[in-house]
MARBAMAR-924608 format. One record per residue (C-alpha): residue in one letter; z, y, x. Coordinates in steps of 0.001 Angstrom, whole numbers, padded with zeros to 6 digits, always signed. Example, Ala and Ser with C-alpha at 12.3 -4.5 7.8 and 13.67 -1.06 7.14 Angstrom:
BEGIN
a+007800-004500+012300
s+007140-001060+013670
This chain:
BEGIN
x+273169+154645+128809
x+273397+152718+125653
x+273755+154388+122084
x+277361+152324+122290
x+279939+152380+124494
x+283602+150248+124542
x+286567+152138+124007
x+288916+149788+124797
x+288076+146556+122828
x+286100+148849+120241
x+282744+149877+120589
x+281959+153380+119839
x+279238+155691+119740
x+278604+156892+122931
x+278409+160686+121898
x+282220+159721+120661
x+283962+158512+123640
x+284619+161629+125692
x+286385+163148+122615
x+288436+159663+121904
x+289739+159702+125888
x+289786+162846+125399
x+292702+162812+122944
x+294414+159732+124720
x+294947+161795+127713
x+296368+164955+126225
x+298626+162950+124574
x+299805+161297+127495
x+299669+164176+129929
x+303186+165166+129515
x+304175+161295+130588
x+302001+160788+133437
x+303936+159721+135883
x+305870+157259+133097
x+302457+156139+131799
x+301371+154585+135450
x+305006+153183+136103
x+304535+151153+133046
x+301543+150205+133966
x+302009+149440+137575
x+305574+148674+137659
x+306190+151620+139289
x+303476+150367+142408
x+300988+153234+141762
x+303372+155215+144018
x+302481+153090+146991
x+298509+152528+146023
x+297956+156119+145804
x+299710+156663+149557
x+297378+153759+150667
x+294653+155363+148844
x+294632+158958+150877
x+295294+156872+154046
x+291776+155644+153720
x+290348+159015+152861
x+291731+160533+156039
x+291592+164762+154728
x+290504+166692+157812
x+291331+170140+158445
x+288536+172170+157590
x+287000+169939+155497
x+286123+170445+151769
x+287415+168163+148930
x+286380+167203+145190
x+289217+164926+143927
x+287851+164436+140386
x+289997+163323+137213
x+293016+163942+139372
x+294343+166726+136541
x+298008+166043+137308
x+297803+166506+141182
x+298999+163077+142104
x+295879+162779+145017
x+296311+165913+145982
x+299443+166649+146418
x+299305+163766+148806
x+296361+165434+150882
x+297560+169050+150597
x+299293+168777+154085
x+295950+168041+155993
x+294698+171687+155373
x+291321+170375+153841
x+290240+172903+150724
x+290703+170702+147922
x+289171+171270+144465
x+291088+169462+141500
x+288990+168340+138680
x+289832+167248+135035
x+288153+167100+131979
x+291199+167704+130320
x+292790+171050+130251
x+296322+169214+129274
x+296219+166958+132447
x+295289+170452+134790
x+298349+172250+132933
x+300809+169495+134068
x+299054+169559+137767
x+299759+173206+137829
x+303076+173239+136384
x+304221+170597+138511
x+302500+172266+141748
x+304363+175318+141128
x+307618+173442+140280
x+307143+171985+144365
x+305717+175507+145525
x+302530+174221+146083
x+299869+176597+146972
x+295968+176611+147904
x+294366+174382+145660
x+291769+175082+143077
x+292047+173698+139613
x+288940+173416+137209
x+287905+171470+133986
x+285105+169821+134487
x+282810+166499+133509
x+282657+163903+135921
x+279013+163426+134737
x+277717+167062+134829
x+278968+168718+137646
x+278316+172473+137898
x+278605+172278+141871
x+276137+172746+144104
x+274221+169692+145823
x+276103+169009+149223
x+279006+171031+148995
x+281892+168514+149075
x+283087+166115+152710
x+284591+163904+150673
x+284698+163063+146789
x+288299+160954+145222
x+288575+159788+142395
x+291863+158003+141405
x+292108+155977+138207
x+289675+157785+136435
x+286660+156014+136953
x+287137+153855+134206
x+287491+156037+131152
x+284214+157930+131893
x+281234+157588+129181
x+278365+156897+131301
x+279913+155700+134795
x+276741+155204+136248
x+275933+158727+135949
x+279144+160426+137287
x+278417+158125+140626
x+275261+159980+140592
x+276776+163176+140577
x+279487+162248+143153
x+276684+161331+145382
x+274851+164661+144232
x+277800+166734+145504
x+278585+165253+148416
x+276941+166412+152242
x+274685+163996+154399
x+277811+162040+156044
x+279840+162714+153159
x+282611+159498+151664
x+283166+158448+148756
x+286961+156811+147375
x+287516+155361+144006
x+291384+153506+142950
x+290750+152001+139904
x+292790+148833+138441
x+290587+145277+138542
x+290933+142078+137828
x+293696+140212+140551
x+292012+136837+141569
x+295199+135074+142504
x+295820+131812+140442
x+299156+132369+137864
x+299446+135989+138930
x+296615+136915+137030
x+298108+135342+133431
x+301421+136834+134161
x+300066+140285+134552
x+297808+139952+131646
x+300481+138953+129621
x+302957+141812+130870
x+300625+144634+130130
x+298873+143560+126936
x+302380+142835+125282
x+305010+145327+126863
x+303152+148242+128389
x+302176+149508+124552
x+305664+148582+123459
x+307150+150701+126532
x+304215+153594+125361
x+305988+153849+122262
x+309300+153802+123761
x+308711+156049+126424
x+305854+158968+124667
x+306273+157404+121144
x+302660+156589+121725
x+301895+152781+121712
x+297829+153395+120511
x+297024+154970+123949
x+299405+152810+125983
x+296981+150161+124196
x+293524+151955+124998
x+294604+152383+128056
x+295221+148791+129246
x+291849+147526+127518
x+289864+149797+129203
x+291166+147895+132446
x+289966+144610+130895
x+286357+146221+130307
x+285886+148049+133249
x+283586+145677+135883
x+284260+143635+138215
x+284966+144307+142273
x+281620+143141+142775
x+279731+144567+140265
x+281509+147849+140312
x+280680+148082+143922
x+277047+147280+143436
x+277222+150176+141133
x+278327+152362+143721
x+275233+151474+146347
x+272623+151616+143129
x+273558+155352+142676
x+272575+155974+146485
x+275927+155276+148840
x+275413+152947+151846
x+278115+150704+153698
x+280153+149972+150330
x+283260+148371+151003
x+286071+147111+148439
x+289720+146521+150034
x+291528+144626+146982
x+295774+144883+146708
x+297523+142679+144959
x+294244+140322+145143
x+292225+142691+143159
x+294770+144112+140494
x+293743+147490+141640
x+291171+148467+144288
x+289903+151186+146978
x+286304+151077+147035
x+284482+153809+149072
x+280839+154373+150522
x+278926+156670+152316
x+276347+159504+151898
x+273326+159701+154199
């Protein structure tokens, strides 16, 4: 990893960043669900859904969704009877997962803080590994793929969402121009927070490529990568295999 890292258009000192996100997300926490409405126009709803779809939870089967604090993922995979293990960095984010899991009476999961990039769980211990727009605002990506691969048994998947870069002509200027001038105005109107609304949003813009993000994903050891693009590439499922 480089002694400098982006933070949104900035570029920080690596030993920085984790503390930076750190603070966007606990100020955001409380407006999750507001926070990716703004950003998504209200279609993370129906990405996530598509999302767990793909990941197919199997009874039985055990479960590391990772920066998934709030419970959005796993809420949605509860009903399969897998044992699911939520992971945040951020304390915040894991207090408004298990607030809002007890507000729905939901039961059986296990919430920890943890780093994406240092994992204290055992080599092949998870069937699966999700990770839902969180990929992105990790210090040294290439690392916490690593780790995901650590974790995870022989035969064991691998699902990232994370927002791209849409490829379709006109579409792509329109969306560029909604979120880099209304989503922070809405931030500030919404959680009186228009800074993070703004980090937020650049850190899609620096975050690589379909391509090269899933090239990423085979050089830290996964086989039969595959990338299924929505909205041509605004946001993306990418997933691979552990043998």
């Amino acid at each position: 990893m480089t002694d400098t890292v982006s933070f949104g258009y900035e570029e920080i000192a690596a030993t920085s960043k984790t503390a930076r996100v750190g603070e966007v997300f606990t100020n955001v926490a409380g407006k999750y669900d507001a926070m990716n409405d703004a950003m998504s126009a209200g279609m993370h709803r129906v990405w996530k859904d598509v999302f767990v779809r793909r990941v197919k939870p199997r009874a039985g089967e055990t479960i590391l969704d990772m920066a998934g604090g709030t419970g959005d993922i796993a809420f949605r995979m509860v009903e399969s009877d897998a044992a699911i293990t939520v992971a945040d960095i951020n304390p915040a984010m894991l207090d408004v997962g298990i607030a809002r899991a007890a507000k729905r009476d939901i039961s059986g999961l296990v919430w920890t803080e943890a780093n994406a990039e240092t994992l204290r769980f055992p080599d092949r211990f998870f069937d699966a590994y999700t990770i839902a727009f969180g990929i992105r605002n990790v210090t040294d990506i290439p690392k916490a793929l690593r780790e995901a691969h650590r974790v995870l048994k022989r035969g064991g998947r691998f699902y990232c969402l994370e927002f791209s870069t849409t490829l379709w002509p006109g579409f792509a200027e329109v969306y560029d121009a909604y979120s880099h001038r209304l989503v922070p105005k809405l931030g500030k109107l919404i959680a009186s927070d228009e800074d993070s609304y703004r980090y937020l949003i650049e850190s899609i813009r620096r975050f690589p490529d379909m391509a090269r993000f899933e090239a990423m994903i085979g050089e830290a050891g996964f086989v039969q990568t595959k990338v299924e693009p929505m909205l041509g590439g605004l946001v993306a499922i990418h997933s691979g295999w552990k043998i």
